[in-house]
ZAZA-847617 format. One line per field, with one value per residue (C-alpha): residue in three letters; chain; x, y, z. Coordinates in steps of 0.1 Angstrom, whole numbers, plus 5000, padded with zeros to 4 digits. Layout:
% residues N
residu [ALA;...];
chaine [A;...];
east [X;...];
north [Y;...];
up [Z;...];
END
This chain:
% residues 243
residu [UNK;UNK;UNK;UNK;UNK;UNK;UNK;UNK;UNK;UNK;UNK;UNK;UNK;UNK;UNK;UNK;UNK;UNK;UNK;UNK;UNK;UNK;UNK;UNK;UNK;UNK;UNK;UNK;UNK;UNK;UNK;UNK;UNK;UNK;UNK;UNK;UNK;UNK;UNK;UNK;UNK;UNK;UNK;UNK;UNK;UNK;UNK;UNK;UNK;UNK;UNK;UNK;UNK;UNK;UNK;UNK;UNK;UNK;UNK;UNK;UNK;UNK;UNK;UNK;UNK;UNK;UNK;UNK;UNK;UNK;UNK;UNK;UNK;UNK;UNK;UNK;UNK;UNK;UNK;UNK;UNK;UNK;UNK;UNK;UNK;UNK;UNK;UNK;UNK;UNK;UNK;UNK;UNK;UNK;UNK;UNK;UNK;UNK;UNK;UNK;UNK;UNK;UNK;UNK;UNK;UNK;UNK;UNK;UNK;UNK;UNK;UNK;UNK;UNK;UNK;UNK;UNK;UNK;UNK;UNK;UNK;UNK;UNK;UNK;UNK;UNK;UNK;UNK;UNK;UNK;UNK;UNK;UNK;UNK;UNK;UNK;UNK;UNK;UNK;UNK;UNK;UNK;UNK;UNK;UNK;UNK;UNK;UNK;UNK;UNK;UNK;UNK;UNK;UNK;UNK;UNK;UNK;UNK;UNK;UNK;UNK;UNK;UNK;UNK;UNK;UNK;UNK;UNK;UNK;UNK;UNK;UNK;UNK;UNK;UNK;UNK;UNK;UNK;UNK;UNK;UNK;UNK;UNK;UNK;UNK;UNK;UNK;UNK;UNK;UNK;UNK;UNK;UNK;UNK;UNK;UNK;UNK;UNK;UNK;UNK;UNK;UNK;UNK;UNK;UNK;UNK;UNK;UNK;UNK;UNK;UNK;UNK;UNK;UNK;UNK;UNK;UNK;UNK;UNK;UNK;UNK;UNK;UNK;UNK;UNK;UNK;UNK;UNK;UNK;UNK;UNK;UNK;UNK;UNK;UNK;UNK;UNK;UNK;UNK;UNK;UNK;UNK;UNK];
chaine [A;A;A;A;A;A;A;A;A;A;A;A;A;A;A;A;A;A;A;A;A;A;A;A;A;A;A;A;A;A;A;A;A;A;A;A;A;A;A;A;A;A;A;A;A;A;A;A;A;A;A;A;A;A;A;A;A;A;A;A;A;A;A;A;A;A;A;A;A;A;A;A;A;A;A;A;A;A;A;A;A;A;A;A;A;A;A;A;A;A;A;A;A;A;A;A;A;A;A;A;A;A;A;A;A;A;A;A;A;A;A;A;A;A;A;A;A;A;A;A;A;A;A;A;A;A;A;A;A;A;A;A;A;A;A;A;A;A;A;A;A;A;A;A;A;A;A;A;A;A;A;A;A;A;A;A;A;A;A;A;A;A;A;A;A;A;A;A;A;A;A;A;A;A;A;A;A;A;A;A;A;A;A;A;A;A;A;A;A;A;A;A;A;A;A;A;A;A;A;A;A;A;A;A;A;A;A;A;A;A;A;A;A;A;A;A;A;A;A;A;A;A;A;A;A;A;A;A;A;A;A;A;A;A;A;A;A;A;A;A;A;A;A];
east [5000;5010;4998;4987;4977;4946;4929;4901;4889;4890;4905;4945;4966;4974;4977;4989;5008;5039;5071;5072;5112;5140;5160;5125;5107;5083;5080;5046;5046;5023;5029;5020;5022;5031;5015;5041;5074;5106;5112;5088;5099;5082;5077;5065;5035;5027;5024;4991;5013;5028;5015;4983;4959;4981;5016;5031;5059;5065;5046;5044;5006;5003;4979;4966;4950;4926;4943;4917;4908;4943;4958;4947;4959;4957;4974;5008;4986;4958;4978;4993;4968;4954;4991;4986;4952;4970;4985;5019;5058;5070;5063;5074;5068;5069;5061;5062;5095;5086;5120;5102;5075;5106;5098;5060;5072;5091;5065;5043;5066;5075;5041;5042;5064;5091;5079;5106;5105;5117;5119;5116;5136;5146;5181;5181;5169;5185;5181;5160;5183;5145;5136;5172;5172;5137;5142;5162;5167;5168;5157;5175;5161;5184;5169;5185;5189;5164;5139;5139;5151;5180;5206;5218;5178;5183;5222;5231;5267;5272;5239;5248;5283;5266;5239;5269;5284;5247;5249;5211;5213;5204;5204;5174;5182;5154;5164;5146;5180;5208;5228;5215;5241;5266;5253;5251;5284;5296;5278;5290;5322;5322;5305;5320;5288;5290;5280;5267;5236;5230;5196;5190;5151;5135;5115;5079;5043;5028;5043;5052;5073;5091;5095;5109;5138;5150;5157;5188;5193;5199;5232;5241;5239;5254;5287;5286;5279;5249;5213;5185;5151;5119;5083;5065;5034;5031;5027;5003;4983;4991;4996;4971;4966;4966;4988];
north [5000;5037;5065;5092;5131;5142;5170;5166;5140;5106;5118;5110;5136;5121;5149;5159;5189;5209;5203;5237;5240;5224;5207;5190;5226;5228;5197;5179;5152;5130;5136;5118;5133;5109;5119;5116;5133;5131;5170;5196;5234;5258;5272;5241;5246;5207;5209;5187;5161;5158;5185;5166;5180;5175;5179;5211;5216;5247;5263;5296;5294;5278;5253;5219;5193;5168;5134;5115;5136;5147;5110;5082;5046;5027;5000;4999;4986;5014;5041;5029;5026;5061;5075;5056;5072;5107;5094;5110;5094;5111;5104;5130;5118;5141;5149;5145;5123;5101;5076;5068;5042;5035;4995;5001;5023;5000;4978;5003;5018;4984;4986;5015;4997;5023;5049;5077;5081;5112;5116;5149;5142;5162;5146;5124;5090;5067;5054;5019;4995;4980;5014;5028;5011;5020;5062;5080;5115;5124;5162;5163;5194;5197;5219;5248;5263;5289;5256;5252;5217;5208;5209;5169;5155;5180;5178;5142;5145;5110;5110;5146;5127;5100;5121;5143;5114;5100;5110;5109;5137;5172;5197;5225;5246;5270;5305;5329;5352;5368;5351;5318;5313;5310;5282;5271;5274;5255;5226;5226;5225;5204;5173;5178;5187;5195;5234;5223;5203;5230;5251;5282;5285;5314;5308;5320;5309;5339;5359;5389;5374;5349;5377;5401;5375;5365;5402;5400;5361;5360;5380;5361;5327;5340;5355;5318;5297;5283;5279;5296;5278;5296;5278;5282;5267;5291;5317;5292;5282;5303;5281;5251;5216;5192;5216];
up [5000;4995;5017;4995;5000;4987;4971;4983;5008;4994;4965;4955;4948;4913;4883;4848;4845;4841;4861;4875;4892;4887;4856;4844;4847;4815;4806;4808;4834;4856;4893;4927;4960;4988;5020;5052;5060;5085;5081;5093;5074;5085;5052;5036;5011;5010;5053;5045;5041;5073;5102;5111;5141;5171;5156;5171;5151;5146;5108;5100;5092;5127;5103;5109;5091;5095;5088;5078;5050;5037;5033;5014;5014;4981;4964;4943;4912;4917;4916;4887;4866;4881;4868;4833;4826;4825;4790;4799;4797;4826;4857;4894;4927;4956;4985;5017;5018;4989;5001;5033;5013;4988;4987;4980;4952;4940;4934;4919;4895;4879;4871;4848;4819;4804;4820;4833;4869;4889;4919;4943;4976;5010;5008;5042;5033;5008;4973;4977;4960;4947;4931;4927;4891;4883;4889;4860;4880;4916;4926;4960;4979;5015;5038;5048;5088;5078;5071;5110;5109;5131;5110;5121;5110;5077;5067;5072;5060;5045;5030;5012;4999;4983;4969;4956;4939;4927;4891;4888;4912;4909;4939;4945;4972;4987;4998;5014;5017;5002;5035;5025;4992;5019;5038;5004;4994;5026;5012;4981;4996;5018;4998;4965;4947;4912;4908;4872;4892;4917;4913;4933;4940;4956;4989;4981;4973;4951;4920;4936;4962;4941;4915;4942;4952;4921;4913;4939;4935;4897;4901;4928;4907;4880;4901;4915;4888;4897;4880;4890;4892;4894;4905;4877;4889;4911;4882;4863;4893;4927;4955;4952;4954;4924;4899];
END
């Protein structure tokens, strides 16, 4: 079984449309969301997926949500053939940690035939040597201090090596600030990452405010090297479920 999110109660979070950030951003893809996480940002827009009614973990919309209606749990071969009704060759799932039901992935993925399989993941938990063959592209998103993770649950060092030397890899970090490139540089550094699969990615869930950071973090990615992805979604869709 997976553990989905929803929505809208009772229904999967299971969508066409475009990869909005990110090396894949453009492209027309099916997407799952995977309900459940190990991290808790407190800027997350998916916090559906993990700050149920009685987590207190701290959020800056001090939000919770009802559990029962913002998770689902179906089988590996019907979401499958939920993904395979979208008619698209591409498949992204997110969530939530998507690694944490790795082995149940597994399983539903070799469903899909020759489908190409991405994957959007926070960085701590490790390939699935079941999936691991089965995934063509890793988006590895490690959270940064401004995140409000402890930095030893968020920046597990010899999971950031091996992602660094994961050539399926591609890093998206978040930032909210001009101070954040540093923390980002650090990183880089210290794990060998290649600055060629680094994205930049501004901190924001509405056009203004994405549009107002990249104004000072393009010239900051372009003194460093580094690409800059924006959340195009966002632009298409503002900040809502299912897009």
């Amino acid at each position: 079984m997976l553990t989905l999110a929803t929505t809208t109660p009772g229904e999967p979070e299971i969508f066409a449309s475009l990869q909005g950030e990110g090396p894949s951003m453009g492209r027309p893809v099916a997407f799952v969301r995977l309900s459940r996480c190990n991290l808790a940002c407190q800027w997350c827009d998916t916090a559906y997926t993990w700050r149920f009614d009685g987590d207190n973990r701290p959020h800056r919309d001090g939000l919770t949500f009802d559990r029962a209606t913002n998770r689902i749990a179906l089988s590996e071969r019907d979401v499958a053939q939920r993904i395979a009704m979208l008619a698209q060759d591409r498949l992204v799932i997110t969530g939530g940690e998507p690694l944490l039901q790795a082995a149940a992935l597994a399983r539903m993925v070799a469903l899909l035939g020759d489908m190409t399989v991405e994957i959007e993941t926070n960085g701590t938990v490790a390939p699935h040597p079941a999936l691991d063959p089965l995934v063509v592209q890793y988006t590895v998103s490690p959270k940064l201090k401004h995140s409000g993770n402890a930095l030893e649950l968020a920046q597990i060092p010899e999971r950031l090596t091996a992602w660094a030397n994961e050539p399926k890899a591609w890093f998206k970090f978040v930032i909210a600030a001009a101070d954040d490139l540093a923390e980002v540089l650090d990183l880089i550094a210290r794990h060998g990452i290649d600055r060629a699969r680094v994205y930049l990615m501004p901190e924001g869930t509405d056009s203004q405010t994405l549009r107002d950071r990249e104004r000072w973090l393009a010239p900051l990615a372009i003194e460093h090297g580094l690409r800059l992805s924006d959340r195009l979604h966002i632009h298409l869709y503002g900040d809502t479920r299912g897009t």
